[in-house]
C-alpha positions as CSV (number, residue, x, y, z in Angstrom):
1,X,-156.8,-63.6,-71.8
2,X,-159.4,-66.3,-71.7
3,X,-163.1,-64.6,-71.6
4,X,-162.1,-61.1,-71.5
5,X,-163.6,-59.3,-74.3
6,X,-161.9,-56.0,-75.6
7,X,-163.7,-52.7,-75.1
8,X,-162.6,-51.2,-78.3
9,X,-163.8,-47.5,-77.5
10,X,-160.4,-47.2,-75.9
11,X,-158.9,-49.1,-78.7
12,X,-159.4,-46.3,-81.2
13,X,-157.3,-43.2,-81.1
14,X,-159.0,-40.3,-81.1
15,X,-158.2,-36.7,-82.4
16,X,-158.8,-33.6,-80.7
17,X,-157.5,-30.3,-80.8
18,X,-154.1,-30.6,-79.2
19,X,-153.3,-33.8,-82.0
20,X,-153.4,-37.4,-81.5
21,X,-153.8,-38.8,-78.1
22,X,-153.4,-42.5,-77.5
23,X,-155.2,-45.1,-75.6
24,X,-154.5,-48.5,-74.2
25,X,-156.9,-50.8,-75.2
26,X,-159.7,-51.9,-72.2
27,X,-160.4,-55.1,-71.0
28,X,-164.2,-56.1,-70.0
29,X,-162.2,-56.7,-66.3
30,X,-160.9,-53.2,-66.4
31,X,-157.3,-53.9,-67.3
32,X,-155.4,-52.3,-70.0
33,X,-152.8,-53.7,-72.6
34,X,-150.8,-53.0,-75.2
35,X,-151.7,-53.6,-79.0
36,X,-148.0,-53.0,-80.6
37,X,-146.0,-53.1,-77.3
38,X,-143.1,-50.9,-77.0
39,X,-139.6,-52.8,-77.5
40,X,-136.2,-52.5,-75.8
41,X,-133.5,-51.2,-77.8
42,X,-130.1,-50.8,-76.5
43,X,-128.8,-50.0,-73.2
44,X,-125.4,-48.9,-71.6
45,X,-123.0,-47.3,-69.3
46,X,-120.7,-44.4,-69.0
47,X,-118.4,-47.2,-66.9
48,X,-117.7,-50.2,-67.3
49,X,-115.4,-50.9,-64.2
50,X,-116.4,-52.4,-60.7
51,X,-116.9,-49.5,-57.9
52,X,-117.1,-46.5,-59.7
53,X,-119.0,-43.5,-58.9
54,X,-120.3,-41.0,-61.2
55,X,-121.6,-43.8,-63.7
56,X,-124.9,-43.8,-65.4
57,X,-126.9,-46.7,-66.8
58,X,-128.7,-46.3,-70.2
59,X,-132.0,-47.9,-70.6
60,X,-133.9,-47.6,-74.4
61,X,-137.0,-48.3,-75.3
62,X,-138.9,-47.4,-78.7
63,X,-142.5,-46.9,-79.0
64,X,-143.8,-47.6,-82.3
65,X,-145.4,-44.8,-84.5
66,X,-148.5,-47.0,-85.2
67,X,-148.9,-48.3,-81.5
68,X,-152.4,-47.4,-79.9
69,X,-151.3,-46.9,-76.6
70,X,-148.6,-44.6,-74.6
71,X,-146.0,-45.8,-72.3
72,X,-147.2,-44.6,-68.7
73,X,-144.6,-46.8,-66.1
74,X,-141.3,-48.8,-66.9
75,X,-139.8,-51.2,-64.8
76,X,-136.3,-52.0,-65.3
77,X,-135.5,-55.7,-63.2
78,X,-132.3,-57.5,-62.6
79,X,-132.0,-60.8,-63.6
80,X,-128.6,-61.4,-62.4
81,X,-126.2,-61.0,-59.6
82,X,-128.6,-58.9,-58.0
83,X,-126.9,-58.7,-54.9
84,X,-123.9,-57.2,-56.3
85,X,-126.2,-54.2,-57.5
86,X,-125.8,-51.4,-55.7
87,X,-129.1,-49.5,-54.6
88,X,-129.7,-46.0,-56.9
89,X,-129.7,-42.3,-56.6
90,X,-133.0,-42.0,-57.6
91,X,-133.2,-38.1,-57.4
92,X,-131.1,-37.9,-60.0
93,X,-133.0,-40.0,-62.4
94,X,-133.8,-38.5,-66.3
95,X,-135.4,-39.1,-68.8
96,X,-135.2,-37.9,-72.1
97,X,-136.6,-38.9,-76.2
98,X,-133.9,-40.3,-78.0
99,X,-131.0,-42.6,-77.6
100,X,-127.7,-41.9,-75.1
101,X,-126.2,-40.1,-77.6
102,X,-128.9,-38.5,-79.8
103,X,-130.4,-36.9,-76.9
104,X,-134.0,-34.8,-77.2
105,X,-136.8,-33.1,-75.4
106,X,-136.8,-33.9,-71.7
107,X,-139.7,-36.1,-70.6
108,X,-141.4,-35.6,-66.9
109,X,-140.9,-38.3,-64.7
110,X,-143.8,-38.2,-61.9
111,X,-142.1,-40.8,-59.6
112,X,-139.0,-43.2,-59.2
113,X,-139.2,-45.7,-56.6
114,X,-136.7,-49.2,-56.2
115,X,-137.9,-52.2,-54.7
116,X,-134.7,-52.8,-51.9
117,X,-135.2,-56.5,-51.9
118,X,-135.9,-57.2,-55.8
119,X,-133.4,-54.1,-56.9
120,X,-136.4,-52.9,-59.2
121,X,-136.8,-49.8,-60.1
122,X,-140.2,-48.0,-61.5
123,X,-140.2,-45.2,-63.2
124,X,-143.5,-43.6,-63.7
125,X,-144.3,-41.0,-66.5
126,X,-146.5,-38.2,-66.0
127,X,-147.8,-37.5,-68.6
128,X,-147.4,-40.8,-70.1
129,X,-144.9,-41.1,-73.6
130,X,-146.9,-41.1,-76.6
131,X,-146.1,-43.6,-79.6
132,X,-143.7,-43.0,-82.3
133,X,-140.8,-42.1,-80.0
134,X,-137.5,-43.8,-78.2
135,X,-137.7,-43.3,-74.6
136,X,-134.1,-43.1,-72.4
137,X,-133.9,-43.9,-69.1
138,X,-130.6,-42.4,-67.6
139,X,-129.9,-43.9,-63.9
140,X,-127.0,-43.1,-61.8
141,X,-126.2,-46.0,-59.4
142,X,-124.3,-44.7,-56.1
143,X,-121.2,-46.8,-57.6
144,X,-120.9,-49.7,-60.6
145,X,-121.2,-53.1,-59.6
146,X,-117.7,-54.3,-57.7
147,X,-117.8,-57.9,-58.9
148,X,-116.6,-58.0,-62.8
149,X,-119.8,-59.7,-64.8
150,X,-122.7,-59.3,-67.4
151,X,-125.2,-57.9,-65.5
152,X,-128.9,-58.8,-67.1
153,X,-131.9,-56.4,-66.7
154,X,-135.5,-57.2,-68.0
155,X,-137.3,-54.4,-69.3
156,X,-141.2,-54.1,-68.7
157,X,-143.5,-51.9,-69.7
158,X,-147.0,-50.6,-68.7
159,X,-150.3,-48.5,-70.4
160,X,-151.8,-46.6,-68.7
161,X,-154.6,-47.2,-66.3
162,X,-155.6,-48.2,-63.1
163,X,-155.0,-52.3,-64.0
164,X,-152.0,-52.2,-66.5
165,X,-151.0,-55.4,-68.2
166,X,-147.3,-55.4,-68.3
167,X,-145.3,-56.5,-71.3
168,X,-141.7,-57.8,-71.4
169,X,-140.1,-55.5,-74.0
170,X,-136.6,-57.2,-73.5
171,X,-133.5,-57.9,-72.2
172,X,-130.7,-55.3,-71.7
173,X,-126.8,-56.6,-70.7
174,X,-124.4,-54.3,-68.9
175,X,-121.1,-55.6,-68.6
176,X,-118.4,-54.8,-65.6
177,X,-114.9,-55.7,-66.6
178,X,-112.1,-55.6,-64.0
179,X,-109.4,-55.1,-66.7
180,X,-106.7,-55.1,-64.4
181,X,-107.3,-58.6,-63.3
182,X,-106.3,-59.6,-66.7
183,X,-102.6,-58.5,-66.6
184,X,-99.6,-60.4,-66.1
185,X,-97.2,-59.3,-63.4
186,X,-95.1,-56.6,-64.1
């Protein structure tokens, strides 16, 4: 962060007459951060096997009740066997407070894109989560992974702003087991 000073105006939460609205705290360059970053919490899938279709992935996050700042993009980034992922129906992202299976309010998701080379994809909050909840990603790939493996995904998140600093909330592991190959002969 070397000689970058904060701007703590946009540090402070401020109250106005819909409630509390946070902030992400300013840089002197113009870039935001997180104080109390948000933090990955769990993630899986409806399917575990290779090639199937109809499977959705489960992404958590949790934004802490005493952060500063909202959650305005998350990027969810494989870190292994990326060529074995297979691209996203993006149109039929979701988002949603809670966990997979404690499921609350919808939340609006302004944009989805994936990266076709890197397999990311960016999912962009509009308007951006506020602190004190767990944010679920729900994406349904066109079909599951057809190699059997643990599939790695690095979870980063962004304030908002027109120069976010990112922040690494985690790792999440999705494993694809080809049961089958395990059997003996019959």
């Amino acid at each position: 962060m070397g000689n970058h000073r904060l701007t703590l105006a946009l540090a402070i939460a401020t109250v106005g007459t819909a409630g509390l609205t946070a902030q992400a705290v300013e840089f002197s360059d113009g870039s935001t951060a997180f104080i109390t970053p948000p933090q990955f919490i769990e993630a899986s899938s409806t399917s575990a096997e290779p090639g199937q279709r109809n499977s959705t992935q489960f992404f958590t996050v949790e934004l802490a009740a005493t952060a500063d700042e909202p959650l305005s993009r998350l990027d969810i980034v494989p870190q292994t066997l990326i060529s074995y992922i297979r691209p996203y129906r993006l149109e039929d992202t979701r988002a949603f407070e809670g966990t997979r299976f404690s499921r609350g309010d919808a939340l609006t998701v302004a944009e989805v894109t994936e990266d076709e080379a890197t397999k990311t994809v960016s999912i962009v909050f509009d308007p951006p989560v506020e602190p004190g909840r767990q944010v679920t990603v729900a994406l349904r790939p066109q079909h599951t992974p057809r190699l059997s493996g643990i599939y790695i995904f690095r979870i980063i998140t962004f304030p908002p702003g027109d120069q976010p600093r990112s922040h690494i909330a985690g790792h999440a592991r999705i494993t694809i087991d080809d049961r089958d190959s395990f059997r003996i002969f019959r």
